[in-house]
C-alpha positions as CSV (number, residue, x, y, z in Angstrom):
1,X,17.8,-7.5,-7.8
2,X,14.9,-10.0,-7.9
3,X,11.2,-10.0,-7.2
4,X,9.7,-13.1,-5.3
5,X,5.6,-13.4,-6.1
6,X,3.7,-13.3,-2.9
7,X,0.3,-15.4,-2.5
8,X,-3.1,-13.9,-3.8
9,X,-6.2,-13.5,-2.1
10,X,-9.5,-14.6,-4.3
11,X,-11.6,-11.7,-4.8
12,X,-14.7,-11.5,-2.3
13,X,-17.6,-9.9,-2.4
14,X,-17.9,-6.0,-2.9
15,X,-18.3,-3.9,0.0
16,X,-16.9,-0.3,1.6
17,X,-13.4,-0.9,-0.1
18,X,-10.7,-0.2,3.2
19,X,-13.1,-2.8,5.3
20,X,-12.5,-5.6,2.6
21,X,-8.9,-4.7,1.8
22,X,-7.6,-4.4,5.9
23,X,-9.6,-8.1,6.2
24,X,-6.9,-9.6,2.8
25,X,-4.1,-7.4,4.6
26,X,-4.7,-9.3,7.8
27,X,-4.6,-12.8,6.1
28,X,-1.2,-10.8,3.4
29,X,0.2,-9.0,5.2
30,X,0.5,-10.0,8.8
31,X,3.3,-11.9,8.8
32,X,5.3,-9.1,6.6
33,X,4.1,-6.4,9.2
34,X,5.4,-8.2,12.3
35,X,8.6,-8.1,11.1
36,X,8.4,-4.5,9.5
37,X,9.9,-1.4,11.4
38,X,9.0,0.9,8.9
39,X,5.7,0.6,6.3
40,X,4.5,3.2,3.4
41,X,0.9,3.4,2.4
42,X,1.3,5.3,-1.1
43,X,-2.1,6.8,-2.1
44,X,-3.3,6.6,1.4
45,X,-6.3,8.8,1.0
46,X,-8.5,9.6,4.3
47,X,-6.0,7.4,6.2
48,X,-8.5,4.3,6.8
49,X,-6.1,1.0,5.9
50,X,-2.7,3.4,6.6
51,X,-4.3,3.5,10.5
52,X,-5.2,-0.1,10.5
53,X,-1.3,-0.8,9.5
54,X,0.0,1.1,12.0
55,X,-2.4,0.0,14.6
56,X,-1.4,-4.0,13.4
57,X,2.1,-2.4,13.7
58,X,2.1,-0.5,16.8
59,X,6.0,-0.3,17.3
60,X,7.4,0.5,14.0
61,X,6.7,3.9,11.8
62,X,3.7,3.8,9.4
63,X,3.7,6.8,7.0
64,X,0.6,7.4,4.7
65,X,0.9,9.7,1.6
66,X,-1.6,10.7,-0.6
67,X,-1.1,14.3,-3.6
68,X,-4.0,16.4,-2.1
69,X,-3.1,17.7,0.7
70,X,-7.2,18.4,1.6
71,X,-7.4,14.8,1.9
72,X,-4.0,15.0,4.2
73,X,-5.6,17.5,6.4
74,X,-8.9,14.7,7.0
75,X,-6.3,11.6,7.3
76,X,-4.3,13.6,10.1
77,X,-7.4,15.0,11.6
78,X,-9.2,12.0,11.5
79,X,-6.3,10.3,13.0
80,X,-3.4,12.8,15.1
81,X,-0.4,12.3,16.4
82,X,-1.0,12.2,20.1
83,X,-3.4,9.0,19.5
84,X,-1.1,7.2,17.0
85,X,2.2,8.2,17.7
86,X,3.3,5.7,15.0
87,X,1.4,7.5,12.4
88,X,2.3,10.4,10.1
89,X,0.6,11.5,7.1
90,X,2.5,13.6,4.4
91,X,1.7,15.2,0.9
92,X,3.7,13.7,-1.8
93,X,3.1,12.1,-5.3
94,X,3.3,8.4,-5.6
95,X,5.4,8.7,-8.9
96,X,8.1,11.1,-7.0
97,X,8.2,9.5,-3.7
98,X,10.0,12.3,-1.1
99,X,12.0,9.4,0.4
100,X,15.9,8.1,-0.1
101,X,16.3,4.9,-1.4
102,X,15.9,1.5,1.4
103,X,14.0,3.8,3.6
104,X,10.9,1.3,4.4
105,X,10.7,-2.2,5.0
106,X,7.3,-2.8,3.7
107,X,5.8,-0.2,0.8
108,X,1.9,-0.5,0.1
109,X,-0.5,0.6,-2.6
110,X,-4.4,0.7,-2.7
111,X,-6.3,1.0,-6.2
112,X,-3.6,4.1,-6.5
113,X,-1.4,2.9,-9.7
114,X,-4.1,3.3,-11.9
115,X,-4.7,6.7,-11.6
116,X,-1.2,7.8,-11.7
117,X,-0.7,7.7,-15.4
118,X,1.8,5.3,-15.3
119,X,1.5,2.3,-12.9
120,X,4.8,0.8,-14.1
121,X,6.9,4.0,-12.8
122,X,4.9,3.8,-9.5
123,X,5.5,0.3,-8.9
124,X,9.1,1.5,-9.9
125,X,9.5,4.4,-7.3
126,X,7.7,1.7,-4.5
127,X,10.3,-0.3,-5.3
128,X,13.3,2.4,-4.6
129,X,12.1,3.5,-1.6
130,X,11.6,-0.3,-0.2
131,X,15.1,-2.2,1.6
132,X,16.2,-5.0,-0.1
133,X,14.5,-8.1,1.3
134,X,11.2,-5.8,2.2
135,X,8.0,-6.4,0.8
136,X,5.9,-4.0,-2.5
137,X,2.3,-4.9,-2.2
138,X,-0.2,-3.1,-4.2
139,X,-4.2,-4.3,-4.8
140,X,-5.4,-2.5,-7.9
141,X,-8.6,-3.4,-10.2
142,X,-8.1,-5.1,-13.6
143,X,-10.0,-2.5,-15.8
144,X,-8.8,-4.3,-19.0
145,X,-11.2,-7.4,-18.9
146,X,-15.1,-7.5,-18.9
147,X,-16.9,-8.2,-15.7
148,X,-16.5,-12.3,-15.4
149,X,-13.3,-12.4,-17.5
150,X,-10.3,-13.9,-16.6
151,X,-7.7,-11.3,-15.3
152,X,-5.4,-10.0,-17.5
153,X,-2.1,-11.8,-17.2
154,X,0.2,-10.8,-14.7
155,X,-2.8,-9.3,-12.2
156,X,-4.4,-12.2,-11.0
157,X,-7.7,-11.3,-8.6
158,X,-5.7,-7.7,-8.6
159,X,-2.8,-8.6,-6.3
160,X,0.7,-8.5,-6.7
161,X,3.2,-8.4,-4.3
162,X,6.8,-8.5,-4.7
163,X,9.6,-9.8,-2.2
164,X,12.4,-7.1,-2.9
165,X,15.7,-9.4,-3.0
């Protein structure tokens, strides 16, 4: 298999962190999510940008999944089934992901990799669960380099994405 780089966004301004990263997923994204029966938001947390994809991808299946399940319980409350039929929340761990292999076309990440322990094997499972030809998409800070630094190379302005070929 090989990996196709997908454009970066430049960083903008800080502010409440799901408001700024559903704006770079709408300019991202988009196009990917049009085409995308089935999208994973791995670390989903309260549910904020996972309901935003489903809402941007109101036909397909949009699955968030976060390891506490208290933070599970808020995302589902906050956002239940008979409003978003589209959208399912589930308690899993991002380094174990309780999917078969090919089961989404587009797999998503928000400043999650980090605090897994071992952002390689995350990016790893993403990758399994993701059909060939889907999209792995993941925004994570650069906590190697001091504030005004260059990004450490291979995370330009945080961003990757990957084309799963």
């Amino acid at each position: 298999m090989s990996c196709e780089v997908l454009p970066r966004t430049l960083p903008e301004r800080l502010e409440e962190p799901s408001t700024a990263h559903c704006r770079k997923l709408s300019r991202i994204l988009i196009p990917h999510l049009n085409a995308a029966k089935t999208v994973l938001d791995v670390g989903c947390g309260p549910g904020t940008i996972t309901a935003e994809l489903a809402r941007i991808r109101h036909e397909g299946t949009t699955i968030g999944i976060d390891s506490s399940e208290e933070v599970i319980a808020v995302a589902t409350a906050d956002y239940p089934k008979s409003a978003r039929p589209n959208l399912s929340f589930r308690v899993g761990n991002a380094l174990n992901l309780p999917f078969d292999d090919n089961s989404f076309d587009l797999v998503h990440a928000h400043q999650v990799l980090l605090y897994t322990g071992d952002p390689a094997a995350g990016i790893r499972e993403m990758r399994r669960v993701c059909i060939p030809g889907g999209i792995v998409a993941a925004r994570e800070a650069d906590l190697g380099r001091p504030f005004g630094r260059q990004p450490t190379k291979g995370w330009k302005n945080g961003s990757l994405g990957f084309r799963i070929q």
